[in-house]
DRENROGU-674312 format. One line per field, with one value per residue: residue number from 1; residue in one letter; x, y, z of N, C-alpha, C, O, CB in turn. Coordinates in pm, 1 decimal. Glycine has a CB too. Layout:
<rodos>
num: (NUM	...)
residu: (a	...)
n_x: (X	...)
n_y: (Y	...)
n_z: (Z	...)
ca_x: (X	...)
ca_y: (Y	...)
ca_z: (Z	...)
c_x: (X	...)
c_y: (Y	...)
c_z: (Z	...)
o_x: (X	...)
o_y: (Y	...)
o_z: (Z	...)
cb_x: (X	...)
cb_y: (Y	...)
cb_z: (Z	...)
</rodos>
This chain:
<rodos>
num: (1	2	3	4	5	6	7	8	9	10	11	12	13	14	15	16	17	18	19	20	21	22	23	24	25	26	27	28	29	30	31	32	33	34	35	36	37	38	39	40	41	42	43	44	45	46	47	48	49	50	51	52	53	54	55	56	57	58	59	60	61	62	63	64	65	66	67	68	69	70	71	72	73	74	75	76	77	78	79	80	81	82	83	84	85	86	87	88	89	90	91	92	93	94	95	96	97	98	99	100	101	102	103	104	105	106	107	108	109	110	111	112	113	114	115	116	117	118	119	120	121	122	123)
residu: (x	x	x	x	x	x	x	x	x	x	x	x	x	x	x	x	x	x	x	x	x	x	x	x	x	x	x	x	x	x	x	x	x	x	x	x	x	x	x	x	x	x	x	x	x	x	x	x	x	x	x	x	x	x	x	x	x	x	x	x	x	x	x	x	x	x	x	x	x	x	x	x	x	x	x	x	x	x	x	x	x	x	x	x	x	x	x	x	x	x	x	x	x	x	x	x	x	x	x	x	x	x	x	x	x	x	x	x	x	x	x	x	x	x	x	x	x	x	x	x	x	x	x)
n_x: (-1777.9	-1545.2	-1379.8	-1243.1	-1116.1	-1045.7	-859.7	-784.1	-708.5	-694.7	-712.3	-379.3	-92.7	171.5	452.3	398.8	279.1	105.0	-114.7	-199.3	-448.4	-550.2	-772.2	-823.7	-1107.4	-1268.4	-1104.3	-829.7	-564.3	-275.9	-224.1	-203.1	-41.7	-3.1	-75.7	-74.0	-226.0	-256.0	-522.2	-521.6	-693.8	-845.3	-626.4	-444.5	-492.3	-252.6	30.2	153.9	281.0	382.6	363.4	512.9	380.0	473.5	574.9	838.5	900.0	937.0	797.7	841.1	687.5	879.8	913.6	822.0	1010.7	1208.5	1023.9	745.2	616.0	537.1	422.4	290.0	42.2	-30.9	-174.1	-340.7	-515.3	-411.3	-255.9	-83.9	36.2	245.0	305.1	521.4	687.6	469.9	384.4	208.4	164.9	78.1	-162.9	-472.8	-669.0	-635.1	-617.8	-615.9	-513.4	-561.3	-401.9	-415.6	-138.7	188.1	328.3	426.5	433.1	337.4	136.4	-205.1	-346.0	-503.7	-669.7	-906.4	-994.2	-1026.4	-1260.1	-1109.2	-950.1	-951.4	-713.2	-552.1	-296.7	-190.5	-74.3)
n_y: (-2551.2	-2798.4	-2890.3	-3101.5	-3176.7	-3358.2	-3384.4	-3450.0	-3750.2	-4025.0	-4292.8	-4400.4	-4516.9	-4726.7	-4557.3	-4335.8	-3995.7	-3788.1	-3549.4	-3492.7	-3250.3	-3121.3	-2938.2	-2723.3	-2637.3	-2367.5	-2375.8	-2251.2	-2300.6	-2225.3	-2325.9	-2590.0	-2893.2	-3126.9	-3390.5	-3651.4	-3981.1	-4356.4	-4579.4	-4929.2	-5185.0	-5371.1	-5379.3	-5213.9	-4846.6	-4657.4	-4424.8	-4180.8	-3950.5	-3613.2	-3273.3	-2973.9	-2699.0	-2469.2	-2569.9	-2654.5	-2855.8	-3195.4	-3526.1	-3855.6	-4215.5	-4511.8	-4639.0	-4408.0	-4260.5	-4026.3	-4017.7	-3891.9	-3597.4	-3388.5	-3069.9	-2736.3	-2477.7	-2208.8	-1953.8	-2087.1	-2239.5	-2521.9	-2810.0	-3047.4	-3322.4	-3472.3	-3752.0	-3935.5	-4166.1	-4339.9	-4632.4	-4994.1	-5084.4	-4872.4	-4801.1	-4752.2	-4574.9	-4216.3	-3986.6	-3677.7	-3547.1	-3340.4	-3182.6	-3026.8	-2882.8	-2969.4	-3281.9	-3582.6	-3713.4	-3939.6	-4034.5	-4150.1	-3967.7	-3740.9	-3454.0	-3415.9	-3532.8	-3592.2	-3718.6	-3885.0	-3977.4	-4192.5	-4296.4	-4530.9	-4721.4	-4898.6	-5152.2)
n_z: (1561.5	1470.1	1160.6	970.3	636.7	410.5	75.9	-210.4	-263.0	-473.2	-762.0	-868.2	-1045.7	-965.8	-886.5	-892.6	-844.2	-596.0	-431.3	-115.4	37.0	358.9	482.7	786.7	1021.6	1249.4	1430.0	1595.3	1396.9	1420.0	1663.2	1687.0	1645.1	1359.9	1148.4	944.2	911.3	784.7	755.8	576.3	408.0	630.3	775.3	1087.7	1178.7	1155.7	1178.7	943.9	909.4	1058.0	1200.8	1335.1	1512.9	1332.0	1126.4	1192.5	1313.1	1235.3	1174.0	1032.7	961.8	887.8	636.1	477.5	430.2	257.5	56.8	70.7	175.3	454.3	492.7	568.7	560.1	745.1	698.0	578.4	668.2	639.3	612.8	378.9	240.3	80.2	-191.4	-337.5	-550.6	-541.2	-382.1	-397.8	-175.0	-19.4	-38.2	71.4	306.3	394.2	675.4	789.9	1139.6	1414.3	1691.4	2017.7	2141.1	2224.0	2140.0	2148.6	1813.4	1697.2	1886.0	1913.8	2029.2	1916.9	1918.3	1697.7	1365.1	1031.6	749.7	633.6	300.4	36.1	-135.3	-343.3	-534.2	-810.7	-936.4)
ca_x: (-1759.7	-1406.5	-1385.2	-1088.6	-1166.7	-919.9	-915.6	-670.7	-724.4	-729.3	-640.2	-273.6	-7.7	300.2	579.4	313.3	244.3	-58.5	-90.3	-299.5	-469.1	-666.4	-819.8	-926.6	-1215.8	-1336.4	-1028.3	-680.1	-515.7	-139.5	-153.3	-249.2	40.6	-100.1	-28.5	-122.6	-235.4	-352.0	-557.4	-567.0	-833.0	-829.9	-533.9	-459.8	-459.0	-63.5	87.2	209.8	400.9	342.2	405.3	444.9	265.8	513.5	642.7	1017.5	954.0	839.3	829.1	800.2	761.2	1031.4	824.8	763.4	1065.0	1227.6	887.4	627.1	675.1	455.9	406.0	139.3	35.6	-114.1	-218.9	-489.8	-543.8	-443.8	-220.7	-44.1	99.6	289.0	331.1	604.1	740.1	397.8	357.2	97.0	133.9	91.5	-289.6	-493.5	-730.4	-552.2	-691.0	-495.7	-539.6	-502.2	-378.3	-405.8	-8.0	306.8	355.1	535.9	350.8	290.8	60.1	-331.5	-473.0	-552.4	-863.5	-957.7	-955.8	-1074.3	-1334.5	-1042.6	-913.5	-880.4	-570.7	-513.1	-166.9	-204.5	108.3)
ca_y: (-2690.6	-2766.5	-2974.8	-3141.0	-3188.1	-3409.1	-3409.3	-3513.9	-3913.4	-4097.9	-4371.6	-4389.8	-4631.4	-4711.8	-4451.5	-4185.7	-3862.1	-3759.5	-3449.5	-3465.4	-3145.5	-3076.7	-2799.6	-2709.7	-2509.7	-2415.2	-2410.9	-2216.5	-2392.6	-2263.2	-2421.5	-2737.2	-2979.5	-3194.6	-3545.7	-3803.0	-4145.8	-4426.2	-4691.3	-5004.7	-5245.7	-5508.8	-5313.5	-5108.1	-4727.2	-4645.8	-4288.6	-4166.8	-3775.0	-3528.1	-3189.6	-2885.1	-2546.2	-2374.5	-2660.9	-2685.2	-3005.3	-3333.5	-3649.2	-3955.1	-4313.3	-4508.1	-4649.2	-4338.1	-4111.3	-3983.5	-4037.0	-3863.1	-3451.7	-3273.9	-2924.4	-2656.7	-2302.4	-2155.7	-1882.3	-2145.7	-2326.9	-2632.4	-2931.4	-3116.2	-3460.3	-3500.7	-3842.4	-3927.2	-4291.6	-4413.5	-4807.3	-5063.3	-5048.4	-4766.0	-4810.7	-4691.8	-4452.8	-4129.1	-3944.9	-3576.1	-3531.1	-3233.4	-3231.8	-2887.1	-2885.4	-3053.4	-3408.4	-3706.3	-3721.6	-4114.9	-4063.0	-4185.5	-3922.4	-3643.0	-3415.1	-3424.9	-3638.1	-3544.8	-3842.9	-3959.4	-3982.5	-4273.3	-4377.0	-4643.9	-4753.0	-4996.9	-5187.0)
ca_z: (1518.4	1396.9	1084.8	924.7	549.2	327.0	-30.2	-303.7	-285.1	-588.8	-824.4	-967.8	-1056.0	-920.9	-919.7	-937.2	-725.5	-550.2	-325.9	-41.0	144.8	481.3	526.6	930.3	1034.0	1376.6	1542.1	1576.1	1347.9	1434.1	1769.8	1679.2	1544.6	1271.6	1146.2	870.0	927.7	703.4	738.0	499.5	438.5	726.8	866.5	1197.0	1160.3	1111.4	1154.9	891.6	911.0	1160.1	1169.2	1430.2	1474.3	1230.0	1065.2	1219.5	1382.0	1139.5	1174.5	963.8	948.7	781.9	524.2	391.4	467.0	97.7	-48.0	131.3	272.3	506.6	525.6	623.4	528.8	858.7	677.4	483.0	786.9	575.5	568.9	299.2	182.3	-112.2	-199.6	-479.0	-606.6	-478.5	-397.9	-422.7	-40.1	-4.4	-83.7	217.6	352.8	462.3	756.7	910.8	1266.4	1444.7	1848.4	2033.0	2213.4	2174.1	2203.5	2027.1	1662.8	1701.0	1977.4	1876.1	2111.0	1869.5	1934.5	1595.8	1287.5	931.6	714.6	538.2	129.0	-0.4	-171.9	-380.9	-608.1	-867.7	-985.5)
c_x: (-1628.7	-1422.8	-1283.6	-1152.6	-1042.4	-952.4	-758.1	-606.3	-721.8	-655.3	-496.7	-179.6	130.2	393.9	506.1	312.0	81.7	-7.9	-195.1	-318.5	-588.9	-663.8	-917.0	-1025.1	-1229.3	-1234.8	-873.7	-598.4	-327.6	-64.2	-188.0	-120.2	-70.5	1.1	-63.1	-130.1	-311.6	-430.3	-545.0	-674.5	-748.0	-698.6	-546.6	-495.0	-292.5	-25.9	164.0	323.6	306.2	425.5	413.0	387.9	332.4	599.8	817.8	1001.5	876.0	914.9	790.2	778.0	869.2	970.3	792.8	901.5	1130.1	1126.5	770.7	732.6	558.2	474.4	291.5	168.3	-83.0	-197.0	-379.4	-524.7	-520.9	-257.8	-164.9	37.7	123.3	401.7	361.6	648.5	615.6	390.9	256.4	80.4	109.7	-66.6	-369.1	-605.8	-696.8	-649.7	-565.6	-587.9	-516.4	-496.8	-323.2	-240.7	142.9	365.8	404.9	393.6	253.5	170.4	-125.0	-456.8	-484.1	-687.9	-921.1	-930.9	-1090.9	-1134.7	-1261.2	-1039.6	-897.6	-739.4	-534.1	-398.7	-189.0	-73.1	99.9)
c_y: (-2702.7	-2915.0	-2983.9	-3216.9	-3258.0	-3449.1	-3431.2	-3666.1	-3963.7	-4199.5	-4327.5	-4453.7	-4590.3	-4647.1	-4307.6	-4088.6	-3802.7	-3637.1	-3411.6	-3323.2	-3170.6	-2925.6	-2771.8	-2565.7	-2499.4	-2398.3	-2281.2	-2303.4	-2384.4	-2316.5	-2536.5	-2800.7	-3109.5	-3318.6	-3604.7	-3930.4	-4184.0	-4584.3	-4795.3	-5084.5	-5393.0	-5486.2	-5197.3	-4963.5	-4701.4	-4469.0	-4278.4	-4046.5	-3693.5	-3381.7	-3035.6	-2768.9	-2478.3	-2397.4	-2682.2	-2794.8	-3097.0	-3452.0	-3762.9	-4118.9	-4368.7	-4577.3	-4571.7	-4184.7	-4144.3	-3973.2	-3964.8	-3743.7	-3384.6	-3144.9	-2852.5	-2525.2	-2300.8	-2019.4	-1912.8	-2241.2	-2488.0	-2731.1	-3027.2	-3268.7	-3478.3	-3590.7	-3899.4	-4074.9	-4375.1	-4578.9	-4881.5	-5057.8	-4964.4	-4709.2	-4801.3	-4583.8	-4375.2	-4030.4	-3855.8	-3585.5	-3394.8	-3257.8	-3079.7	-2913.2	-2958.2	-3198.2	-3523.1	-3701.8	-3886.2	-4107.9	-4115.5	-4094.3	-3791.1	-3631.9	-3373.8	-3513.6	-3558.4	-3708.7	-3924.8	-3944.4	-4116.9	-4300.0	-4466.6	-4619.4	-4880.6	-5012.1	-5223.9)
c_z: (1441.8	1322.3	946.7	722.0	472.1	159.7	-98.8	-364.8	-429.9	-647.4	-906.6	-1010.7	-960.9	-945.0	-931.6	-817.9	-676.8	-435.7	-234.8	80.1	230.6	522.3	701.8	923.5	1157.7	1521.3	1523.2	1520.7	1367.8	1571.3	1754.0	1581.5	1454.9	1234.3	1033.0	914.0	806.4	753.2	594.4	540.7	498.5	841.6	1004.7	1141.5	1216.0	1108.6	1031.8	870.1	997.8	1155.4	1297.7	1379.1	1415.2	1194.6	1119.2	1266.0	1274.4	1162.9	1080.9	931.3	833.7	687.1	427.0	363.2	307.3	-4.1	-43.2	207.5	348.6	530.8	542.2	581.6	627.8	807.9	567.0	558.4	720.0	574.8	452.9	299.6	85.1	-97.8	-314.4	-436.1	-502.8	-505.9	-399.8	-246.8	32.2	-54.4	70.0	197.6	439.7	552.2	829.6	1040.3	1327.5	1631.7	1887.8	2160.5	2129.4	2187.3	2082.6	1912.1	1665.0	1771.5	1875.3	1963.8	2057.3	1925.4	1817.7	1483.1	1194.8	861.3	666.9	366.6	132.7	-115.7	-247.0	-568.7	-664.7	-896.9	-1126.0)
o_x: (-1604.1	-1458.9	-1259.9	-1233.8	-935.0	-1043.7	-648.8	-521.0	-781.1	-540.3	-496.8	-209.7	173.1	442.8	551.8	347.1	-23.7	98.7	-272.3	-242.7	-695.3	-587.7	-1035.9	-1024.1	-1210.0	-1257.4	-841.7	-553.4	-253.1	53.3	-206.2	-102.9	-178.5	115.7	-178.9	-28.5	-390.2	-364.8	-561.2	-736.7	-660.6	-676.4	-637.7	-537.7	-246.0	-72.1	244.0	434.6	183.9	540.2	304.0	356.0	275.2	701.5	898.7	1106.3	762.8	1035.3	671.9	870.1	921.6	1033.1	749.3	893.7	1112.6	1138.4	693.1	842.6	481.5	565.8	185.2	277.9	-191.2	-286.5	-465.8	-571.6	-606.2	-158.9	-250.1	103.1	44.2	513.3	274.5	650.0	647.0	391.8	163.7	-29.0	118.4	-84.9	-315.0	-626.4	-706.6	-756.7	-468.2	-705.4	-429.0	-572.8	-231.9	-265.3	174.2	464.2	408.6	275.7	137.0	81.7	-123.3	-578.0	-475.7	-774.6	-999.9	-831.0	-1192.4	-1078.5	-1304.5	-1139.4	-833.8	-762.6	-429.6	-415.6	-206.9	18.6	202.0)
o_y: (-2620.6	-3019.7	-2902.9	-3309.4	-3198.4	-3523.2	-3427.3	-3695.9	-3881.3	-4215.8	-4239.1	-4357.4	-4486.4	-4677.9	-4200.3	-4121.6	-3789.1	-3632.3	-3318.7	-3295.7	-3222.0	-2841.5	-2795.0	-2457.7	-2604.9	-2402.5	-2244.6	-2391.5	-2480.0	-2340.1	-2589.6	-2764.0	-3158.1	-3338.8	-3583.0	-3985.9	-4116.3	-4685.1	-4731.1	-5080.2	-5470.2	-5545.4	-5115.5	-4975.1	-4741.1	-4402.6	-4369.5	-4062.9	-3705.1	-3377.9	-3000.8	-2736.5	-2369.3	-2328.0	-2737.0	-2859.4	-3067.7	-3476.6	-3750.8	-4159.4	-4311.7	-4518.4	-4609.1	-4073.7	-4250.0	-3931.8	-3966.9	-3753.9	-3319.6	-3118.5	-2913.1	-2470.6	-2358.2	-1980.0	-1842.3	-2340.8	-2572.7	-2678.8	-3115.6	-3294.3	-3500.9	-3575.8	-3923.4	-4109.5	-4451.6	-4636.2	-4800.9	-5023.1	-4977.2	-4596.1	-4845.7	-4520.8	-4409.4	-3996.6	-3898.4	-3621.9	-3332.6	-3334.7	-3019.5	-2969.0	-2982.1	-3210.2	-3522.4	-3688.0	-3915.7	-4178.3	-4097.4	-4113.1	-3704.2	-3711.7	-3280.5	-3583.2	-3500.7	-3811.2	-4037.9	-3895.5	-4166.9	-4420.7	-4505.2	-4546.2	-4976.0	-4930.1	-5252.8)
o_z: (1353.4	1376.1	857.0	717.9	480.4	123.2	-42.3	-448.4	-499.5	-606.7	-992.2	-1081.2	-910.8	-1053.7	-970.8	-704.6	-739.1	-374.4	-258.5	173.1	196.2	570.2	723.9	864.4	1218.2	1642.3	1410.1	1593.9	1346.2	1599.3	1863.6	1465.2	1488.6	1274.6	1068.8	956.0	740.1	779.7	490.7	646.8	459.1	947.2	1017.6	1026.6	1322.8	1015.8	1010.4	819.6	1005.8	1110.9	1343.0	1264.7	1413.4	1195.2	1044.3	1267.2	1236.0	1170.1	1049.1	860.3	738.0	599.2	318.1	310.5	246.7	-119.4	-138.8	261.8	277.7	608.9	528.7	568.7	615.9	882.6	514.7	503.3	746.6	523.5	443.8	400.7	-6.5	-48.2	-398.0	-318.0	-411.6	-614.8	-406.9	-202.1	154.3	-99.5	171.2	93.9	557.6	501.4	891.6	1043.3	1267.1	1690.6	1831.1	2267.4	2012.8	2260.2	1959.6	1944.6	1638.4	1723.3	1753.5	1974.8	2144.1	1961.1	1833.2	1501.5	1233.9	900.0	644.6	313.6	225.3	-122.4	-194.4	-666.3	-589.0	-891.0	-1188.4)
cb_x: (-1879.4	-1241.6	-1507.2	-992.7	-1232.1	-861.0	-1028.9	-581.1	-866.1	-745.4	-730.5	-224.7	27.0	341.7	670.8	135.9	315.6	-165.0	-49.5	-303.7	-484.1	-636.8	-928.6	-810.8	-1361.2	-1377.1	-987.8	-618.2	-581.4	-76.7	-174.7	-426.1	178.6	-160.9	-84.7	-52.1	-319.7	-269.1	-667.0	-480.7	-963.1	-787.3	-465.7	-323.1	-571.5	-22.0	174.4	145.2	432.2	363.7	333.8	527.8	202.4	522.7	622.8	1118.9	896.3	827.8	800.4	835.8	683.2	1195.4	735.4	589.9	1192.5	1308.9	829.4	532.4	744.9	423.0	458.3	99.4	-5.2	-10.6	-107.8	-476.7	-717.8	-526.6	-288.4	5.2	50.8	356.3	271.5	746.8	940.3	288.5	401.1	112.9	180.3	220.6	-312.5	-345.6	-824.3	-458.9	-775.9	-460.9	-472.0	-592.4	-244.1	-595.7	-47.3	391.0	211.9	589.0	501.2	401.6	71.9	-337.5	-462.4	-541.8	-912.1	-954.6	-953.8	-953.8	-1434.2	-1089.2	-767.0	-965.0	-525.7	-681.8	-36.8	-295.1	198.7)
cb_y: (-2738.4	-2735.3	-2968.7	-3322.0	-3070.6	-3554.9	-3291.9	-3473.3	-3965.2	-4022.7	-4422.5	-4321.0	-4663.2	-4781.0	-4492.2	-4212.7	-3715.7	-3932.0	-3335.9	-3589.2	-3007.4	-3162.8	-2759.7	-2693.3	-2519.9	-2584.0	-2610.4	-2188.9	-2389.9	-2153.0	-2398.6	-2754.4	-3066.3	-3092.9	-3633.6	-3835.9	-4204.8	-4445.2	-4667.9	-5063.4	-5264.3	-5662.7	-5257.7	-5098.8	-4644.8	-4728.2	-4246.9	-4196.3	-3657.8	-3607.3	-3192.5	-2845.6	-2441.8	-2265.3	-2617.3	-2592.3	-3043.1	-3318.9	-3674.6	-3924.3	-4380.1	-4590.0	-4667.5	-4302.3	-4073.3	-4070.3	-4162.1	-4001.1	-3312.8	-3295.6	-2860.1	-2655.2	-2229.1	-2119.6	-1815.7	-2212.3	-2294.3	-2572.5	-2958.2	-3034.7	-3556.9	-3338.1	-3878.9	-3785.4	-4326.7	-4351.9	-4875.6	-5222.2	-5067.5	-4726.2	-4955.8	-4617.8	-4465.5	-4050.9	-4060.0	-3357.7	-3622.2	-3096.0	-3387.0	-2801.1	-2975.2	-2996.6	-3455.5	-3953.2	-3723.8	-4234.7	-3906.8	-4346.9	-3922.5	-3646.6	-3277.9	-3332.4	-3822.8	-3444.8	-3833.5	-4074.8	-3896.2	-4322.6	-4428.8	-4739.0	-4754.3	-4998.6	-5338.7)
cb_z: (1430.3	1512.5	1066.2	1091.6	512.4	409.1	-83.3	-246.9	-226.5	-674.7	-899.9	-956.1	-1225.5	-922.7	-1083.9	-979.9	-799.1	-460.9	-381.6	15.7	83.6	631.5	386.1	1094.1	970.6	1349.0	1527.0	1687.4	1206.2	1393.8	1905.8	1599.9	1654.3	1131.6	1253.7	774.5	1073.6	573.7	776.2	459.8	273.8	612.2	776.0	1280.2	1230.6	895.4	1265.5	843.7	711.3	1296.4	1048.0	1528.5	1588.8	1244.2	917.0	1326.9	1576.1	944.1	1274.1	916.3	965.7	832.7	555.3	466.4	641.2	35.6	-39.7	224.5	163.9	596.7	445.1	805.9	336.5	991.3	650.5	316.9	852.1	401.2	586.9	256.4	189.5	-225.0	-149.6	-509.3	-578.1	-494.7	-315.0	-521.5	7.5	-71.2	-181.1	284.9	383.9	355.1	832.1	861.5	1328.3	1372.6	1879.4	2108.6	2353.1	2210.0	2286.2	2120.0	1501.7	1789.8	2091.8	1900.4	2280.8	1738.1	2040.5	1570.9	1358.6	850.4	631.9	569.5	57.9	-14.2	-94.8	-381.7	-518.8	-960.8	-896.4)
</rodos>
């Protein structure tokens, strides 16, 4: 059973830092490129950073690029997000993905998805 676990969510104000991890289970985790997305409330689900199987390739939207870094330690099967000069928009429920190959980061056709963190930036 492979299971994507996300923790590090929480309340913080504006300009603040938060550092979100996923931890995979279940699966080979250094062929699988990984990802962030967030949902907001009443909003789509939105990519947010993506990452390959031994981090040289990342991607980001532009919303978030200087502010937000992904990286991974394959050796803790786990995932990171570290999210600096956070915004009130920037309020959301964050959800990694994991997708066994290589393919544009944006895509929505991961074969996995973790319950989500929530997120939220007060101003």
């Amino acid at each position: 059973q492979v299971l994507l676990v996300e923790s590090g969510g929480g309340l913080v104000q504006a300009g603040g830092s938060l550092r979100l991890s996923c931890v995979a289970s279940g699966l080979t985790f250094s062929q699988y490129q990984m990802a962030w997305f967030r949902q907001g409330s009443g909003k789509e689900r939105e990519f947010v950073a993506g990452i390959g199987q031994f981090g040289g390739r990342t991607d980001y939207v532009d919303f978030v690029k200087g502010r937000f870094t992904i990286s991974r330690d394959n050796a803790r099967n786990t995932v990171y997000l570290q999210m600096n000069n956070l915004k009130p928009e920037d309020t959301a429920v964050y959800y990694c993905a994991a997708l066994l190959g290589v393919v544009t980061f944006t895509t929505n056709h991961y074969d996995y998805w973790g319950q989500g963190t929530q997120v939220t930036v007060s101003s």
